[in-house]
C-alpha positions in Angstrom: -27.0 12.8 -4.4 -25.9 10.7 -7.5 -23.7 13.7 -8.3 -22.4 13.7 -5.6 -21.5 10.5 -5.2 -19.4 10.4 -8.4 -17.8 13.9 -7.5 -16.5 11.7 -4.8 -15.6 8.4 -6.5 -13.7 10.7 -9.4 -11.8 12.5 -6.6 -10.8 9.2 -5.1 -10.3 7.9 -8.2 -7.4 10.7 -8.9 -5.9 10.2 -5.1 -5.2 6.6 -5.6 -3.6 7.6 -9.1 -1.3 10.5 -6.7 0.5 7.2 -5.1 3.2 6.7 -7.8 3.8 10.4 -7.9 4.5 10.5 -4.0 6.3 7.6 -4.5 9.1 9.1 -6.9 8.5 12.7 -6.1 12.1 12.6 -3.8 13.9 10.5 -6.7 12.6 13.3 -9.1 13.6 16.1 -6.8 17.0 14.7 -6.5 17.0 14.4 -10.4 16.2 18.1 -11.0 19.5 18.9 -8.7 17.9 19.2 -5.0 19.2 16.3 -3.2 18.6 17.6 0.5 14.8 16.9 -0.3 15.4 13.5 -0.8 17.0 13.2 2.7 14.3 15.5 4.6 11.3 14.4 2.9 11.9 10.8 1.5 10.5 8.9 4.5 7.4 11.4 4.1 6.6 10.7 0.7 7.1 7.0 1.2 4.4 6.9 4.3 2.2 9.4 2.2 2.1 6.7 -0.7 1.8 3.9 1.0 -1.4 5.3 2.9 -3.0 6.5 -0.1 -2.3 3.2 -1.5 -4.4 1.5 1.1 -6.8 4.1 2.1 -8.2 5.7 -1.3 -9.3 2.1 -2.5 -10.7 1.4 0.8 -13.1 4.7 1.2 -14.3 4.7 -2.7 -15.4 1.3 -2.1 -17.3 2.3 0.6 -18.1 5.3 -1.5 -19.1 2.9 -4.3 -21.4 0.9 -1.7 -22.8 3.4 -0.1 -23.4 5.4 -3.6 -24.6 1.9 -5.4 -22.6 2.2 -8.3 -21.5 -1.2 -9.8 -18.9 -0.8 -12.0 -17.1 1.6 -9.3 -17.1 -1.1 -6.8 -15.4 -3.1 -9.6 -12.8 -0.7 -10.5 -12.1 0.2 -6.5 -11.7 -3.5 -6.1 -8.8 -4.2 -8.9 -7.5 -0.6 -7.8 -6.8 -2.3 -3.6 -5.7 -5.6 -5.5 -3.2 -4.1 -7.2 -2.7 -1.5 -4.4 -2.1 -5.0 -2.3 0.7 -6.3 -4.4 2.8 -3.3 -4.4 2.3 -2.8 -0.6 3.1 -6.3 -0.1 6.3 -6.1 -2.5 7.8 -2.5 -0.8 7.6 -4.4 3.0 9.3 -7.5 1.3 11.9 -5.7 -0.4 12.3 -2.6 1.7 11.7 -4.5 5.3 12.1 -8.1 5.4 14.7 -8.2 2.8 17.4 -6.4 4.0 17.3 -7.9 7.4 19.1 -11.0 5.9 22.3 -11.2 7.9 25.4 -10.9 6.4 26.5 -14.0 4.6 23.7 -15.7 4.5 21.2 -16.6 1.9 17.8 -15.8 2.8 
């Protein structure tokens, strides 16, 4: 079972890391010269990153709970802290933000 346990933290350890990658994956395929998967599969990448942002932190702490492993919890905790700030910085920037009406100082 310990093995198993970090087989699973590992794997969710990698998932979380994915985010960034799913994040710019349309920006980089519009880079390389294919710009019709940014408009096709852009809003798809966005939700995709933005859910493994807040569930991979979520399930290896659980992982990390129910597989008692200390310094795992710790590293899942930073990992949804940080997670936190950038989910909390695209729905500022990419949703509140641009609601400002025209003219007006928000």
């Amino acid at each position: 079972m310990p093995a198993r346990a970090d087989r699973i933290i590992t794997a969710l350890s990698w998932w979380w890391a994915s985010a960034p990658l799913l994040l710019f994956a349309p920006a980089i395929a519009y880079a390389m010269g294919l710009p019709d998967v940014r408009r096709e599969v852009g809003w798809v990448c966005g939700l995709l990153a933005l859910l493994t942002a807040a569930l991979a932190p979520t399930a290896g702490l659980v992982a990390a709970q129910i597989g008692d492993r200390r310094e795992a919890r710790g590293r899942f905790l930073i990992m949804a802290a940080v997670s936190s700030v950038s989910i909390l910085f695209f729905l500022f920037f990419g949703v509140l933000f641009p609601e400002c009406p025209e003219g007006y100082h928000c």
